[in-house]
FIKOLZA-1660 file (N, C-alpha, C; in steps of 0.1 Angstrom, whole numbers, plus 5000, padded with zeros to 4 digits):
% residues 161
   i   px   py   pz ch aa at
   1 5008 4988 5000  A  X  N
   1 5000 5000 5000  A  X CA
   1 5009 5012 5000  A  X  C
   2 5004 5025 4991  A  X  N
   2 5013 5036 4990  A  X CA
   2 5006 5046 5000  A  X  C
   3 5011 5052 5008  A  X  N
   3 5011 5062 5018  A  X CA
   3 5011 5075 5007  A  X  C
   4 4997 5083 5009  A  X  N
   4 4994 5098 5001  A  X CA
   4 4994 5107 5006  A  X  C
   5 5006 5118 5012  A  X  N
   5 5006 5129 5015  A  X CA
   5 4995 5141 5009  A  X  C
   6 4990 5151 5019  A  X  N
   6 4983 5159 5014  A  X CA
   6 4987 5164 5000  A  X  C
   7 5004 5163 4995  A  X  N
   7 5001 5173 4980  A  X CA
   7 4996 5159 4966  A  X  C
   8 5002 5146 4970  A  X  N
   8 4998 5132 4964  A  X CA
   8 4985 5135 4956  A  X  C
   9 4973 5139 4976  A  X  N
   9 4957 5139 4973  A  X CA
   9 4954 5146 4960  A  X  C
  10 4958 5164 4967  A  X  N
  10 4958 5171 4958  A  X CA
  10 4960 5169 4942  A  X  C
  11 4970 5163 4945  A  X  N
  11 4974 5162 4926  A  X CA
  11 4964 5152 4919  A  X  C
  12 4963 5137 4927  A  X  N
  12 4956 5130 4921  A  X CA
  12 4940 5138 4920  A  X  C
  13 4930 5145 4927  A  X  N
  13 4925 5150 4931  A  X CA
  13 4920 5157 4922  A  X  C
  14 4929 5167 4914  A  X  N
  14 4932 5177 4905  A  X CA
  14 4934 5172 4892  A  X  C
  15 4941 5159 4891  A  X  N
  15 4939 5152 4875  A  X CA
  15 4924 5147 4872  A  X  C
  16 4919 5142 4886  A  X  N
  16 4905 5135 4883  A  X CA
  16 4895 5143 4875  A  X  C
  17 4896 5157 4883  A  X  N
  17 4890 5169 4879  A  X CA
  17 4891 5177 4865  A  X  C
  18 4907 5176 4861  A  X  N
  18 4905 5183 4850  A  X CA
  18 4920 5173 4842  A  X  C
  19 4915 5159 4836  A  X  N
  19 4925 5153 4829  A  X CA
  19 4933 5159 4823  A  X  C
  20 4928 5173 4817  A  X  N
  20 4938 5179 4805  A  X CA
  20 4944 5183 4807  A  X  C
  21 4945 5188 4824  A  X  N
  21 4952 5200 4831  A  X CA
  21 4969 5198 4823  A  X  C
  22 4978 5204 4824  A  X  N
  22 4989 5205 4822  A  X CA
  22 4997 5210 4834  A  X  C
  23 5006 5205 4832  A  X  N
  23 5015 5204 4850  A  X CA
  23 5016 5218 4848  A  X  C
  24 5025 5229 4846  A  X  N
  24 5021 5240 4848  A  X CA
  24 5010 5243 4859  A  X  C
  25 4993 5241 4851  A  X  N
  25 4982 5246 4857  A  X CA
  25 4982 5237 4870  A  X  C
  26 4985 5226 4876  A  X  N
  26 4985 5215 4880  A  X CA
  26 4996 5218 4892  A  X  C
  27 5007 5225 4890  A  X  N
  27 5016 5230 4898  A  X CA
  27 5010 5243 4904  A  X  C
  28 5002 5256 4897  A  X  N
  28 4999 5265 4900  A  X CA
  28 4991 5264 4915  A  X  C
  29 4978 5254 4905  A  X  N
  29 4969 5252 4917  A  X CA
  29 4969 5246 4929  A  X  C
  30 4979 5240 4929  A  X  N
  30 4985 5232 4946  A  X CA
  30 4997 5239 4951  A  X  C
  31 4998 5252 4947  A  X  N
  31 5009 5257 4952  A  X CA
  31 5021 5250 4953  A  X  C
  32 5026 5245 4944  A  X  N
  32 5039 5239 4946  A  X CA
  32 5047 5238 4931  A  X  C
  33 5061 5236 4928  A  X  N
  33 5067 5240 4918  A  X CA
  33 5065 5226 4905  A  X  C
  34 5068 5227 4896  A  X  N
  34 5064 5219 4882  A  X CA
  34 5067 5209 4888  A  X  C
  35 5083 5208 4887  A  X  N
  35 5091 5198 4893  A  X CA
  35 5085 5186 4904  A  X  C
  36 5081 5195 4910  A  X  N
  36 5074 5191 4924  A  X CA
  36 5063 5180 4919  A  X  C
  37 5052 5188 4906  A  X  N
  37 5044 5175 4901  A  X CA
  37 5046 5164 4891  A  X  C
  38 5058 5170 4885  A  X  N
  38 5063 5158 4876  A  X CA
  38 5067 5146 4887  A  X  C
  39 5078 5150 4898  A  X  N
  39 5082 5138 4903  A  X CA
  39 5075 5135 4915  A  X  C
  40 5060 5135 4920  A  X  N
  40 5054 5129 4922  A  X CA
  40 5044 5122 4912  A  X  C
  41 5041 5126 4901  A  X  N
  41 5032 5120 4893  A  X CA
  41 5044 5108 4891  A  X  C
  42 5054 5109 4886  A  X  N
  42 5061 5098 4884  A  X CA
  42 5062 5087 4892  A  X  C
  43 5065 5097 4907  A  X  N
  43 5065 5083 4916  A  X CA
  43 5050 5073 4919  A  X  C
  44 5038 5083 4919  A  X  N
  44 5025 5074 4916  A  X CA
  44 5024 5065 4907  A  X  C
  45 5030 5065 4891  A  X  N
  45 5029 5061 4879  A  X CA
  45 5037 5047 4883  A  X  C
  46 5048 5051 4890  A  X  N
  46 5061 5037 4890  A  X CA
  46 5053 5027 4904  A  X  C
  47 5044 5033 4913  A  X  N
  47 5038 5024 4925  A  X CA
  47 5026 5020 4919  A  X  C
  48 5019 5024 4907  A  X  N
  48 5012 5020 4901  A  X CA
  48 4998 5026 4908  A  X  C
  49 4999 5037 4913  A  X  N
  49 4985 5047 4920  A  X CA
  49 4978 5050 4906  A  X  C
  50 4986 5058 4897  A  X  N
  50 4982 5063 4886  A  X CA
  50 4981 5054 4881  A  X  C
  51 4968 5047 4871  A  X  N
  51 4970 5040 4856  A  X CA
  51 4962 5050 4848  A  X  C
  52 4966 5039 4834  A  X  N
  52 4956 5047 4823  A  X CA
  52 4963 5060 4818  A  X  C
  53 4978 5062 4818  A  X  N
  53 4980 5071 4810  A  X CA
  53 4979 5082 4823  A  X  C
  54 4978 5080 4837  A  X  N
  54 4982 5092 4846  A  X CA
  54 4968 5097 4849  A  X  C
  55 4954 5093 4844  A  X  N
  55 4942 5099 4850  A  X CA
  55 4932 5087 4855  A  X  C
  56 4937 5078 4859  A  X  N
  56 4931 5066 4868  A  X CA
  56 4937 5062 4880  A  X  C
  57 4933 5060 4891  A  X  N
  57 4935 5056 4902  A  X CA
  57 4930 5047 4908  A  X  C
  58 4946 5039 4912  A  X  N
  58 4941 5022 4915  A  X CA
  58 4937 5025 4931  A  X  C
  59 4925 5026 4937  A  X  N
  59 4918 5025 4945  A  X CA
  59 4926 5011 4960  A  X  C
  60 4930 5002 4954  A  X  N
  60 4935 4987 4959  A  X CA
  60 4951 4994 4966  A  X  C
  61 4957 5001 4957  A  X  N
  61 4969 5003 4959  A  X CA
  61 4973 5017 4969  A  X  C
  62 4964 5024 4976  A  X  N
  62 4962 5029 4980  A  X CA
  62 4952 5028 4997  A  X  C
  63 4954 5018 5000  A  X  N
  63 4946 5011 5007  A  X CA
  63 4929 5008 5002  A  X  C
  64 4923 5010 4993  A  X  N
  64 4908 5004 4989  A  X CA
  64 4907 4993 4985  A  X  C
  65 4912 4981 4987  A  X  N
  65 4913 4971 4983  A  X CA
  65 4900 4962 4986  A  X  C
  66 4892 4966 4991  A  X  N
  66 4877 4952 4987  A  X CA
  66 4871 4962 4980  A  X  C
  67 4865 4956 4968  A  X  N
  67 4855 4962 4962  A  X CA
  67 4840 4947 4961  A  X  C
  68 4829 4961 4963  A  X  N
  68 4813 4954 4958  A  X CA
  68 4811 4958 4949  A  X  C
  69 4798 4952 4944  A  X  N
  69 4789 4955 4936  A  X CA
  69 4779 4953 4939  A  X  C
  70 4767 4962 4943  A  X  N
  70 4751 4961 4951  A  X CA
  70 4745 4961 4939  A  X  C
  71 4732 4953 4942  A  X  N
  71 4722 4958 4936  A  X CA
  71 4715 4959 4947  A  X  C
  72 4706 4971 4944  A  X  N
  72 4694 4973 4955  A  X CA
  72 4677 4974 4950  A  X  C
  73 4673 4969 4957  A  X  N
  73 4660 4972 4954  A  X CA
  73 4653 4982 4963  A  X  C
  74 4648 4989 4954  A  X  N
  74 4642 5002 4963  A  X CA
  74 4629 5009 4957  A  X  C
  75 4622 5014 4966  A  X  N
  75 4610 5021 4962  A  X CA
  75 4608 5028 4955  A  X  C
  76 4601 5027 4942  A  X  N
  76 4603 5034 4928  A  X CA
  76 4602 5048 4929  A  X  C
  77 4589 5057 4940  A  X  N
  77 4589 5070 4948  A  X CA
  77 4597 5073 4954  A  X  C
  78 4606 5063 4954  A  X  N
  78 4619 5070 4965  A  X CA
  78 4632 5070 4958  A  X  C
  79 4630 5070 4943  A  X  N
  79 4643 5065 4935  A  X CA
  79 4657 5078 4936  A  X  C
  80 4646 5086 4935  A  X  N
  80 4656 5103 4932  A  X CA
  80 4662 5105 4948  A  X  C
  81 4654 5102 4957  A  X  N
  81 4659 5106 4969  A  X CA
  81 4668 5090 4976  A  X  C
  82 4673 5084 4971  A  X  N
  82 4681 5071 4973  A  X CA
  82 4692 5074 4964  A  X  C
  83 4692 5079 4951  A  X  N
  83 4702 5082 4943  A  X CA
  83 4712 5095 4952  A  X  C
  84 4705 5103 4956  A  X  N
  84 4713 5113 4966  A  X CA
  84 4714 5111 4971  A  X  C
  85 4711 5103 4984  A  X  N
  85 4714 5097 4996  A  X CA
  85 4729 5092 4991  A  X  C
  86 4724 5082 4983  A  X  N
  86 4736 5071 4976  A  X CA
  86 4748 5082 4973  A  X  C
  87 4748 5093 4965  A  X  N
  87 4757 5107 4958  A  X CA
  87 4766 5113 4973  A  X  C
  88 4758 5110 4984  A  X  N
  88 4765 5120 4993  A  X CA
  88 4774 5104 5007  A  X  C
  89 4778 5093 5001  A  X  N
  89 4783 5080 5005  A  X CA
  89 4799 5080 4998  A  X  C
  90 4807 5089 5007  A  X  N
  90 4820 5088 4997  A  X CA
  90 4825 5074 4990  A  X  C
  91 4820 5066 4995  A  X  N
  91 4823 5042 4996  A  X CA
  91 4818 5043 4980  A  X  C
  92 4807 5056 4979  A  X  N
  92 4799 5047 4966  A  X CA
  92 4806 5053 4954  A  X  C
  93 4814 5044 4946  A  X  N
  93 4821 5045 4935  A  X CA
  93 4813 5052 4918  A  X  C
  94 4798 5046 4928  A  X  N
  94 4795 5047 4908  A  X CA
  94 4776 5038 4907  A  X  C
  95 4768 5049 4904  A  X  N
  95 4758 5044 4902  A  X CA
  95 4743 5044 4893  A  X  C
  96 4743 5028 4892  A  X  N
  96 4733 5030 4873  A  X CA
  96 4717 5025 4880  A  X  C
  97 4712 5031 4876  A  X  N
  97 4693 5028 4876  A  X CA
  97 4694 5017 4865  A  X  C
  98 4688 5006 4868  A  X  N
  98 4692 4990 4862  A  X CA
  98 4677 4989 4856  A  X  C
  99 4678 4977 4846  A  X  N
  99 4663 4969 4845  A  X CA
  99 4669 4956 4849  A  X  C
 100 4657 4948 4850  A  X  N
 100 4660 4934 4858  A  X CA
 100 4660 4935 4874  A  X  C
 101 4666 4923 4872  A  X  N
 101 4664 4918 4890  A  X CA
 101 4669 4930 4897  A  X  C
 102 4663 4941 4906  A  X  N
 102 4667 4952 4910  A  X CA
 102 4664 4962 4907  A  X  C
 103 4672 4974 4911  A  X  N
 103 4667 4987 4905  A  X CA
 103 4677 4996 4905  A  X  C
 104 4687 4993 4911  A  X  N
 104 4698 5003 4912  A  X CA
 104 4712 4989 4916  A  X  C
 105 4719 4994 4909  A  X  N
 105 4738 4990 4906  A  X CA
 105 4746 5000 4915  A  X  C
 106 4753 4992 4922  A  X  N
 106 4766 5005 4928  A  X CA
 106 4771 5001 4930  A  X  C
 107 4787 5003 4927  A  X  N
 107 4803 5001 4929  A  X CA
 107 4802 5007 4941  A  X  C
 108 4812 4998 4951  A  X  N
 108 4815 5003 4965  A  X CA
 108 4827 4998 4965  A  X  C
 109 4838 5009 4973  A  X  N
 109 4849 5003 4973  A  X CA
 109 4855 5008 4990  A  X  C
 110 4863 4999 4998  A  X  N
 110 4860 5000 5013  A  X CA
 110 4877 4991 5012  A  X  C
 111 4881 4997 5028  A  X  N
 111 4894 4992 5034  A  X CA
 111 4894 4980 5038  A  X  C
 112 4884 4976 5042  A  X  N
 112 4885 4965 5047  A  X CA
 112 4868 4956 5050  A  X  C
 113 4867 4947 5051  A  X  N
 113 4852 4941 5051  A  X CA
 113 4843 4949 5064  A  X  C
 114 4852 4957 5071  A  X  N
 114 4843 4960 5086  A  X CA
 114 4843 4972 5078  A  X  C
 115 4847 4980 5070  A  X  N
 115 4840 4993 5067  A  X CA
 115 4833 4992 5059  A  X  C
 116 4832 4982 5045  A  X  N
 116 4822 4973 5040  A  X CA
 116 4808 4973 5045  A  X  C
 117 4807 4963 5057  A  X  N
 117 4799 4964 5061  A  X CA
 117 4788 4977 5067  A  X  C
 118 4797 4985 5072  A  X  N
 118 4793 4994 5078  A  X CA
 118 4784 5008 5065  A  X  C
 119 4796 5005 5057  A  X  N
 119 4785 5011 5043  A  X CA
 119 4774 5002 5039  A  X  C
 120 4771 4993 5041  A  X  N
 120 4760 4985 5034  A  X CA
 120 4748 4987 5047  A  X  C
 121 4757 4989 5060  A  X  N
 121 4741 4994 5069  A  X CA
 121 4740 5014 5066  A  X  C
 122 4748 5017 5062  A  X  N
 122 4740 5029 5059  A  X CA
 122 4735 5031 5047  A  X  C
 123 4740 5024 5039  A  X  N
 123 4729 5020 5029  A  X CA
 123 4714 5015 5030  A  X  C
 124 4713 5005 5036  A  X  N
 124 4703 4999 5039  A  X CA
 124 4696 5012 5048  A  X  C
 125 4698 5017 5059  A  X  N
 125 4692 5028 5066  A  X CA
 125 4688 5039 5057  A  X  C
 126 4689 5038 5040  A  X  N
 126 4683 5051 5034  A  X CA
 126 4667 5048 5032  A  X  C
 127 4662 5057 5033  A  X  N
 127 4645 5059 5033  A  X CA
 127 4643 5050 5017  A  X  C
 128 4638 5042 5015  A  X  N
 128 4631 5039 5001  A  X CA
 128 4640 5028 4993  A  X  C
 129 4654 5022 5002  A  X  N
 129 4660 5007 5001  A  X CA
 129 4654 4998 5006  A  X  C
 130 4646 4989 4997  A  X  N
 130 4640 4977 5005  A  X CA
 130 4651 4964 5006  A  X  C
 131 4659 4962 4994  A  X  N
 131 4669 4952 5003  A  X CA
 131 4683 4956 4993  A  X  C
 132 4692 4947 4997  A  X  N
 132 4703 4949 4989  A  X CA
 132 4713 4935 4984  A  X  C
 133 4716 4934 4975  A  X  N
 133 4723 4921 4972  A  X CA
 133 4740 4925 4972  A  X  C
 134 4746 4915 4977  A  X  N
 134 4763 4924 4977  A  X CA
 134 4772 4909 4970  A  X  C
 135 4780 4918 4960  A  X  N
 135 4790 4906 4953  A  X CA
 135 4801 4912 4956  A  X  C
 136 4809 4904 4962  A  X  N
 136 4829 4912 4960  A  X CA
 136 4835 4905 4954  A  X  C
 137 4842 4914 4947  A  X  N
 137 4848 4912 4939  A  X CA
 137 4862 4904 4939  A  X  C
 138 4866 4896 4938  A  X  N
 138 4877 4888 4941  A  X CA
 138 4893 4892 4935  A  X  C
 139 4891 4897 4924  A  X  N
 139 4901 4903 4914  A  X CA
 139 4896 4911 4903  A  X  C
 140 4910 4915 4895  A  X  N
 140 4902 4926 4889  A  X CA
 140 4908 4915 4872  A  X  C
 141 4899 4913 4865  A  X  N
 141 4903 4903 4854  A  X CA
 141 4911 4914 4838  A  X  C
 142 4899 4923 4837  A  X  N
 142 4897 4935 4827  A  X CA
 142 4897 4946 4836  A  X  C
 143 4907 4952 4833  A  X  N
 143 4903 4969 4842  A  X CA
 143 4894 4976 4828  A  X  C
 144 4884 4985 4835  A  X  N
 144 4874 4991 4826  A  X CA
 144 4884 4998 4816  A  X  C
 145 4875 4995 4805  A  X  N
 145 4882 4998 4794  A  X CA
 145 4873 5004 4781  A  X  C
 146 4876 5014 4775  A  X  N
 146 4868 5022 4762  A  X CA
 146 4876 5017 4751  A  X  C
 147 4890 5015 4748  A  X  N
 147 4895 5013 4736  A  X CA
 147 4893 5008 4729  A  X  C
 148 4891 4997 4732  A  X  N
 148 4884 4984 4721  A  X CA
 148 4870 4987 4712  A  X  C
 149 4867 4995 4724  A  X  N
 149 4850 5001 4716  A  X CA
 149 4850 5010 4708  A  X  C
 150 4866 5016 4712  A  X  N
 150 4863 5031 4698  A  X CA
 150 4873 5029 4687  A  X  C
 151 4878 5016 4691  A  X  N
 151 4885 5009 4677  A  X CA
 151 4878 5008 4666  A  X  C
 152 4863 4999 4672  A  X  N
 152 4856 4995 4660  A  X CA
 152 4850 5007 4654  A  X  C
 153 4850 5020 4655  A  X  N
 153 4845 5030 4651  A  X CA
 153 4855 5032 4639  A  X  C
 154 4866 5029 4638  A  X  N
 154 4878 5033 4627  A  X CA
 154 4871 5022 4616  A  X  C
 155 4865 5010 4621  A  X  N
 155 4866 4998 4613  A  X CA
 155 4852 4998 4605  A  X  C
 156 4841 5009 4608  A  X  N
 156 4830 5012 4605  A  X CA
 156 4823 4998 4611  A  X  C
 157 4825 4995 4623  A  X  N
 157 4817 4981 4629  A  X CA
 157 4814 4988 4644  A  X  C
 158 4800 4990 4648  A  X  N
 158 4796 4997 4664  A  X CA
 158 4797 4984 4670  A  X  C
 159 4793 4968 4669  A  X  N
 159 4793 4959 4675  A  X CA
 159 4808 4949 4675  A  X  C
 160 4803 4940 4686  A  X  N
 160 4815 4934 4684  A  X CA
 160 4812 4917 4687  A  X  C
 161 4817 4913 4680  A  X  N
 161 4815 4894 4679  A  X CA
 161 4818 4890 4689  A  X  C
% end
């Protein structure tokens, strides 16, 4: 696990926000010199914090290392106000309004199974979740990936075999 000093946060923080940033603007806004963010970006890049070209962050390698996946089912009048609820849960990584079994998808990602858990009862405690299903994730096989999809756009093919 890599240990992230306040300027680390910052930077990573500051790429999430504006990928394009250029170290310059990137050095400006954390008050600290170019230098200063090249060889931390570097050192993130070589411990493997940063992937993806320096705007991805391995969550595992930084102490997040269990990840879920919920589905919840919840009261269809209460969808907009579970989605916020869900918005203001810093654990919740990422969430889709589903068809099928369920009604709502969310990536959760936690230190350890006891803070895991502890997100999934304040989940459960939001107004209009009637239950929740939880899968962890064991490894990571395919890190999320767009390229392959905007390959086939070169090849005039939107699908893929």
């Amino acid at each position: 696990m890599t240990t992230l000093d306040a300027v680390d946060i910052g930077l990573l923080l500051h790429l999430l926000r504006y990928p394009r940033a250029q170290i310059g603007e990137v050095a400006a806004a954390l008050g600290v010199a170019r230098n200063t963010v090249v060889s931390r970006m570097r050192r993130l890049e070589r411990r493997e914090v940063l992937r993806s070209g320096g705007r991805d962050v391995d969550l595992a390698s930084v102490g997040f290392d269990v990840l879920a996946f919920l589905t919840l089912e919840v009261t269809h009048r209460e969808l907009d106000a579970v989605v916020t609820a869900l918005r203001g849960i810093d654990n919740v990584l990422e969430v889709h309004e589903i068809s099928g079994r369920g009604d709502v998808w969310c990536r959760v990602a936690a230190r350890e199974t006891r803070d895991l858990h502890a997100v999934l009862r304040s989940i459960l405690r939001i107004r209009g979740v009637l239950r929740a299903e939880t899968s962890l994730a064991l490894s990571e096989q395919i890190p999320y990936r767009v390229q392959p999809l905007l390959r086939t756009l070169t090849k005039g093919d939107s699908t893929s075999a």
